[in-house]
Biotite code that builds the C-alpha atoms (Angstrom):
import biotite.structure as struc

atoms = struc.array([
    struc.Atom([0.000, 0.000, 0.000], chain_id="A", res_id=1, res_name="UNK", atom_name="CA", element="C"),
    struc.Atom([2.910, 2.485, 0.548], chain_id="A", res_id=2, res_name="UNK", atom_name="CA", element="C"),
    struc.Atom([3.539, 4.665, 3.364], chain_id="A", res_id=3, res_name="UNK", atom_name="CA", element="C"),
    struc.Atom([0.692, 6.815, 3.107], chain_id="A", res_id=4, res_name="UNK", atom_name="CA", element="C"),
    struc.Atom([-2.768, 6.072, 2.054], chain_id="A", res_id=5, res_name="UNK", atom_name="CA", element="C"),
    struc.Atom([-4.868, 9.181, 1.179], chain_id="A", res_id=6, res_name="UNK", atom_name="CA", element="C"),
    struc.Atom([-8.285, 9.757, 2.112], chain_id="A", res_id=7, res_name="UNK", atom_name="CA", element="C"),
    struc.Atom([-10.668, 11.239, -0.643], chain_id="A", res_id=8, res_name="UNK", atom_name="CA", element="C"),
    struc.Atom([-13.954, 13.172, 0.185], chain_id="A", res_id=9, res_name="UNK", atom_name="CA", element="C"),
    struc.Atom([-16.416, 13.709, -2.772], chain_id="A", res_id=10, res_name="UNK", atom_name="CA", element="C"),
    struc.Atom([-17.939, 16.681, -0.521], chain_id="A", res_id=11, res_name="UNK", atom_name="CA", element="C"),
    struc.Atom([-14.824, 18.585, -0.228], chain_id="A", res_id=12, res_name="UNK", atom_name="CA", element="C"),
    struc.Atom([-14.980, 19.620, -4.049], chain_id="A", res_id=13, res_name="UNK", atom_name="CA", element="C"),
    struc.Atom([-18.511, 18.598, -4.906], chain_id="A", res_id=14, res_name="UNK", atom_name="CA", element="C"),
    struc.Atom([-21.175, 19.292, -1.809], chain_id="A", res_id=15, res_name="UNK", atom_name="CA", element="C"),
    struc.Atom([-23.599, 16.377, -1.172], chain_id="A", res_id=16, res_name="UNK", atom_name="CA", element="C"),
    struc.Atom([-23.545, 13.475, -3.584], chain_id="A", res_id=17, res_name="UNK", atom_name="CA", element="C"),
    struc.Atom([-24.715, 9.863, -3.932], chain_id="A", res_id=18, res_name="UNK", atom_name="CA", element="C"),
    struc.Atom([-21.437, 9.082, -2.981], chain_id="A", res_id=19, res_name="UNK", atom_name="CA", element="C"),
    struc.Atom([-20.619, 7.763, -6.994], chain_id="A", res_id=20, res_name="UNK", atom_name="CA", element="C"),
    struc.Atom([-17.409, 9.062, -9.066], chain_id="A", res_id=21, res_name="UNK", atom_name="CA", element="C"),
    struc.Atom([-20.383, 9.736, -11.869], chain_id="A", res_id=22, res_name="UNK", atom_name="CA", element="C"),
    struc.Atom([-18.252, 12.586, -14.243], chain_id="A", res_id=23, res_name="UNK", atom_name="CA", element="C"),
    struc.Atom([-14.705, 13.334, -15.472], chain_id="A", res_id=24, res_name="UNK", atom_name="CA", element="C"),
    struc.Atom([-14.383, 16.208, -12.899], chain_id="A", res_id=25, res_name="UNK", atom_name="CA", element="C"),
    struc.Atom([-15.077, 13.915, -10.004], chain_id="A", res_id=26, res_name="UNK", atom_name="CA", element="C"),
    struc.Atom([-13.050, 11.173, -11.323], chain_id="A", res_id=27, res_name="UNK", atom_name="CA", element="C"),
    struc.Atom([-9.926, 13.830, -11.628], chain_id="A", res_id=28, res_name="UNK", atom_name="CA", element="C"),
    struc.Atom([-10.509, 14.647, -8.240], chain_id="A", res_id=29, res_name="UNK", atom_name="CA", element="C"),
    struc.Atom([-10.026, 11.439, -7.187], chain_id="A", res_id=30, res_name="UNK", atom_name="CA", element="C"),
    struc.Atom([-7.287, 11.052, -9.173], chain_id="A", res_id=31, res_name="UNK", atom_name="CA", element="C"),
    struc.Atom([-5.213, 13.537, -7.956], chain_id="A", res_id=32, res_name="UNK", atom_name="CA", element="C"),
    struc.Atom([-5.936, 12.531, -4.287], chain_id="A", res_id=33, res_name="UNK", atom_name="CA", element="C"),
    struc.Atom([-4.955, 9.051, -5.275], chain_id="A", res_id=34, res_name="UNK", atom_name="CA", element="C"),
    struc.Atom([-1.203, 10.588, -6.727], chain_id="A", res_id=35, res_name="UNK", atom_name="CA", element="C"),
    struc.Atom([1.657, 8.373, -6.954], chain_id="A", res_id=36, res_name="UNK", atom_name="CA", element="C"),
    struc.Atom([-0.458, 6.144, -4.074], chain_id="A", res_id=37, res_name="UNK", atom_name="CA", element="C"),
    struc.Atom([-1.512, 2.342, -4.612], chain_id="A", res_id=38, res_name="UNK", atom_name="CA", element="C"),
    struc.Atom([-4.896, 3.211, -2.978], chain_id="A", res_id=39, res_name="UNK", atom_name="CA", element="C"),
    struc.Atom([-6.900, 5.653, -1.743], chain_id="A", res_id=40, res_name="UNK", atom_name="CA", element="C"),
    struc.Atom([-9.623, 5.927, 0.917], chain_id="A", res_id=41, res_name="UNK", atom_name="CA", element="C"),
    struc.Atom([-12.951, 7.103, -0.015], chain_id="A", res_id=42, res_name="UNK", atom_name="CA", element="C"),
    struc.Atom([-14.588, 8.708, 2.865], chain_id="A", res_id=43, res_name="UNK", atom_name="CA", element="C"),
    struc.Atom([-18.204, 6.711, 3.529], chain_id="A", res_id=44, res_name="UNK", atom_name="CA", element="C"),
    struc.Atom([-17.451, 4.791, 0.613], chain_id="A", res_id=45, res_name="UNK", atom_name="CA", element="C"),
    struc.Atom([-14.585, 2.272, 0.639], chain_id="A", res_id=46, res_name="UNK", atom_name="CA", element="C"),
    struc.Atom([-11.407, 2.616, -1.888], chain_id="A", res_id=47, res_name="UNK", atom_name="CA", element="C"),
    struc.Atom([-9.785, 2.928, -4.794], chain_id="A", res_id=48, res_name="UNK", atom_name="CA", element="C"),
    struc.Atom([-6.944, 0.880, -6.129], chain_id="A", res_id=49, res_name="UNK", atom_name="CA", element="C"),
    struc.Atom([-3.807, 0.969, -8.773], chain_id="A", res_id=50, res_name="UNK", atom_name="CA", element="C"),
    struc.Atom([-2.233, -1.455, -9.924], chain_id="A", res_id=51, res_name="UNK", atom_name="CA", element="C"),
    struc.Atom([0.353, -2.765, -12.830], chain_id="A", res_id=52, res_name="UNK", atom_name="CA", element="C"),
    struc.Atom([-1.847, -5.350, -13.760], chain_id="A", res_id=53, res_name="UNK", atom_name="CA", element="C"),
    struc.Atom([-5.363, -6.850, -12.452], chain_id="A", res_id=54, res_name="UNK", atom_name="CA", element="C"),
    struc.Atom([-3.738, -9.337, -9.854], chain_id="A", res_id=55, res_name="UNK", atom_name="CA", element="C"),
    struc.Atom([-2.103, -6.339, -8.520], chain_id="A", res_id=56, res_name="UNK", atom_name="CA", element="C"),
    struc.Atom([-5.125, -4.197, -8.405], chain_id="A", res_id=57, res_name="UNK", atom_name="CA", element="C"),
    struc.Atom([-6.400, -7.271, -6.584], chain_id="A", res_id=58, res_name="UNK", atom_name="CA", element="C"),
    struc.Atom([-3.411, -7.559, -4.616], chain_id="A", res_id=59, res_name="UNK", atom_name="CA", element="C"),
    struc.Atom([-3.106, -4.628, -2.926], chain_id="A", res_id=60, res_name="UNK", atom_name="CA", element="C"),
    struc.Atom([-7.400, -4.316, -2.316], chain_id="A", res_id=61, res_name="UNK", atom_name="CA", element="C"),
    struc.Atom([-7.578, -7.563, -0.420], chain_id="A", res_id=62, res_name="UNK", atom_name="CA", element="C"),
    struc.Atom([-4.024, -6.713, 1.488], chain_id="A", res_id=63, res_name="UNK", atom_name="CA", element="C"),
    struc.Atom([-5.266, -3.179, 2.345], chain_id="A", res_id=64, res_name="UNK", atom_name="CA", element="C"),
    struc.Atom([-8.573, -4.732, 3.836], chain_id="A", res_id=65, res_name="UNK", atom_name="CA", element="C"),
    struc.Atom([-6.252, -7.580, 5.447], chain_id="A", res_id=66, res_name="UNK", atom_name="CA", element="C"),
    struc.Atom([-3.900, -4.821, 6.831], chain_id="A", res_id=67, res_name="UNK", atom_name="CA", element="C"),
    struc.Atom([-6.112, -2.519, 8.085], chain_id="A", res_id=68, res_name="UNK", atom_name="CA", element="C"),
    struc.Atom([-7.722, -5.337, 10.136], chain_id="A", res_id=69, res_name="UNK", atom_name="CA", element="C"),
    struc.Atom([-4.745, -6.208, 11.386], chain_id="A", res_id=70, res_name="UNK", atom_name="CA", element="C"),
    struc.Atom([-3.648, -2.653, 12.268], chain_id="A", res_id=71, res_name="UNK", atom_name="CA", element="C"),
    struc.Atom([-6.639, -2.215, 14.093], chain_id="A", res_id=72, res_name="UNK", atom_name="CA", element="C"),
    struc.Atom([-6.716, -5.272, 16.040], chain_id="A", res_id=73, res_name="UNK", atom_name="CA", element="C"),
    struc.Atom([-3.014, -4.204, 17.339], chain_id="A", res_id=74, res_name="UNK", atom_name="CA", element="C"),
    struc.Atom([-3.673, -0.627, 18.346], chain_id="A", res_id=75, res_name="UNK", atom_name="CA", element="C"),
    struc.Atom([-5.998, -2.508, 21.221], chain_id="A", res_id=76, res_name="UNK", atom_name="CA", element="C"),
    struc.Atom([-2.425, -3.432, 22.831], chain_id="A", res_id=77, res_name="UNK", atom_name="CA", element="C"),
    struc.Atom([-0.729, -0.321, 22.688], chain_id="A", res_id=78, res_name="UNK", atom_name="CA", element="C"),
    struc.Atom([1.737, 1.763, 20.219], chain_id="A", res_id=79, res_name="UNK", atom_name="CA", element="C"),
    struc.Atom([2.099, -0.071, 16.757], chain_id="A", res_id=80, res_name="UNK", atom_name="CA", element="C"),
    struc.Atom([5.863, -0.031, 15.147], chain_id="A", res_id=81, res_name="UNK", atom_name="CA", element="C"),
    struc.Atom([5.252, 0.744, 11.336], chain_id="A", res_id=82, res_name="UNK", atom_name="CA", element="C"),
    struc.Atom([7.519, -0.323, 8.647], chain_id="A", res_id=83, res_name="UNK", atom_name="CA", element="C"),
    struc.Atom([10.531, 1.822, 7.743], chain_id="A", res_id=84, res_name="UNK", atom_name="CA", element="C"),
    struc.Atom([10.564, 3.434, 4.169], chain_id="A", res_id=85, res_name="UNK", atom_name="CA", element="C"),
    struc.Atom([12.997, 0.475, 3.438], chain_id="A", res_id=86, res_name="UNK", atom_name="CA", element="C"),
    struc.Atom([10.649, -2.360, 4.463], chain_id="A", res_id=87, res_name="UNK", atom_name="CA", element="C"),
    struc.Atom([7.908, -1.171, 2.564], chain_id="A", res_id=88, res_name="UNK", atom_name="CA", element="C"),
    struc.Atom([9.877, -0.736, -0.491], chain_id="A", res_id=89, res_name="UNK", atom_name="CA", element="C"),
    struc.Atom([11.373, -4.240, -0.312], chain_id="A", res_id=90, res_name="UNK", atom_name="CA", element="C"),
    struc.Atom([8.297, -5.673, 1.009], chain_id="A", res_id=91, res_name="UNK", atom_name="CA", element="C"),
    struc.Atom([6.297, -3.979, -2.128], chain_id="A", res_id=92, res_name="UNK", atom_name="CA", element="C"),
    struc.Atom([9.513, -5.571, -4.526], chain_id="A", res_id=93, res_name="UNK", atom_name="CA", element="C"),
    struc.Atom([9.196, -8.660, -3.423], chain_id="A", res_id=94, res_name="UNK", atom_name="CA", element="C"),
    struc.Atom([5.090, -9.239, -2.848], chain_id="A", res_id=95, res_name="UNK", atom_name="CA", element="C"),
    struc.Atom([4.584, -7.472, -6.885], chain_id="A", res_id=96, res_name="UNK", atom_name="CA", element="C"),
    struc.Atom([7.630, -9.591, -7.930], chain_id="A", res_id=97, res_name="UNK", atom_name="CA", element="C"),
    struc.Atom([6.161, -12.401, -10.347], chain_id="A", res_id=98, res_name="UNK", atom_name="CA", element="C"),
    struc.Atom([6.617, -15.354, -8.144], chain_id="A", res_id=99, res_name="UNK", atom_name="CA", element="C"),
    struc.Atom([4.857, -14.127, -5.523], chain_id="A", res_id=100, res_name="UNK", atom_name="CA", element="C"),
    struc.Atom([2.101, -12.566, -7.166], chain_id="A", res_id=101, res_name="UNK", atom_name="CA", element="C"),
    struc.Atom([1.367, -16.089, -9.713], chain_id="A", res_id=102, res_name="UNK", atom_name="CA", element="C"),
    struc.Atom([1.740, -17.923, -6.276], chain_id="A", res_id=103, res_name="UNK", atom_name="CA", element="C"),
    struc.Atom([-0.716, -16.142, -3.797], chain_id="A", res_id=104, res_name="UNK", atom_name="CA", element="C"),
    struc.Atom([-2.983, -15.120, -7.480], chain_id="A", res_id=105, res_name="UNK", atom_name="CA", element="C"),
    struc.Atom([-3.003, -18.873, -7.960], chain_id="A", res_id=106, res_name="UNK", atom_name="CA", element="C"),
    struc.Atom([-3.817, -19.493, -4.360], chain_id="A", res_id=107, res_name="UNK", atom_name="CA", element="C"),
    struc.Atom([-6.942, -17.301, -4.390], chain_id="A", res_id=108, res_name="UNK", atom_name="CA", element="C"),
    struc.Atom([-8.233, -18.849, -7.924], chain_id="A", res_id=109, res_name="UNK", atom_name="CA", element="C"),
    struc.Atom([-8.560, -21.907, -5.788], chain_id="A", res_id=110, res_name="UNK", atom_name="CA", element="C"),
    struc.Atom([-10.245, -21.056, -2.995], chain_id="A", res_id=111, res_name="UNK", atom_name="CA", element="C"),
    struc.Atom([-12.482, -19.558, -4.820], chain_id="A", res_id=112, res_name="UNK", atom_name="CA", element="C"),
    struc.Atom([-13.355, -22.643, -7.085], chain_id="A", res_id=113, res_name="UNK", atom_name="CA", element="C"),
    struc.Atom([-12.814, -20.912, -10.108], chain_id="A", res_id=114, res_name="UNK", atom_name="CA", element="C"),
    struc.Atom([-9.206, -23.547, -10.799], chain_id="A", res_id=115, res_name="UNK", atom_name="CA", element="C"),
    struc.Atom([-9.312, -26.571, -9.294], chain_id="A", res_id=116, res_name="UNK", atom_name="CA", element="C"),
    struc.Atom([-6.165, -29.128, -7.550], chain_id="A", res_id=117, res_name="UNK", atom_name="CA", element="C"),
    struc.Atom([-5.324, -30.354, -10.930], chain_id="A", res_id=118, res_name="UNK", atom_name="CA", element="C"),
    struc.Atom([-4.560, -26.218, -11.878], chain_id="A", res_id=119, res_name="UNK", atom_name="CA", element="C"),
    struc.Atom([-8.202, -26.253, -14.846], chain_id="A", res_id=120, res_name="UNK", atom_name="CA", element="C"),
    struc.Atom([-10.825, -24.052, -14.561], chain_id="A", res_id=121, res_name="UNK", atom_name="CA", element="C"),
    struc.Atom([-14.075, -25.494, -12.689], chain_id="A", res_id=122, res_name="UNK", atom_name="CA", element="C"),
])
């Protein structure tokens, strides 16, 4: 996800909405509060993810739900430790890198029925 994950709200530039990126200025908006970013919060209405390719784009949404779980769960103990600029860059080298991403892509396709054991689609 990176080291910082914007947070976009549609009312800042746009008043009250349904809440929908519905036109090319809204969609800029969003776009610029996304930036160089992997994903970007969308105040009362979930996110918005980048990617290189699809599994990434997948990638990153399930690990940001995933990690923001988990982030959660351990501010309940006390003060959380993030990871330094370096981890996240090697962590985001090696999780995008192809083996990892056919491997946990691959992983997913199964659970979700869609390739069964034998590696064919269901």
């Amino acid at each position: 996800m990176g080291a910082h994950v914007p947070i976009w709200d549609i009312r800042d530039d746009f008043g009250d909405t349904d809440m929908l990126v519905r036109n090319l200025q809204q969609g800029r908006s969003l776009a610029t509060a996304l930036g160089d970013n992997a994903a970007v919060l969308m105040r009362g209405h979930g996110c918005a993810v980048v990617g290189r390719s699809v599994r990434d784009a997948v990638r990153i949404a399930v690990y940001l739900m995933v990690n923001a779980r988990l982030q959660t769960d351990a501010t309940r103990f006390g003060d959380v430790t993030f990871l330094s600029e370096g981890e996240i860059l090697k962590t985001a080298e090696m999780s995008g890198s192809p083996l990892a991403s056919d491997r946990v892509w691959e992983y997913w396709a199964r659970r979700s029925g869609y390739v069964s054991e034998a590696g064919t689609q269901a």
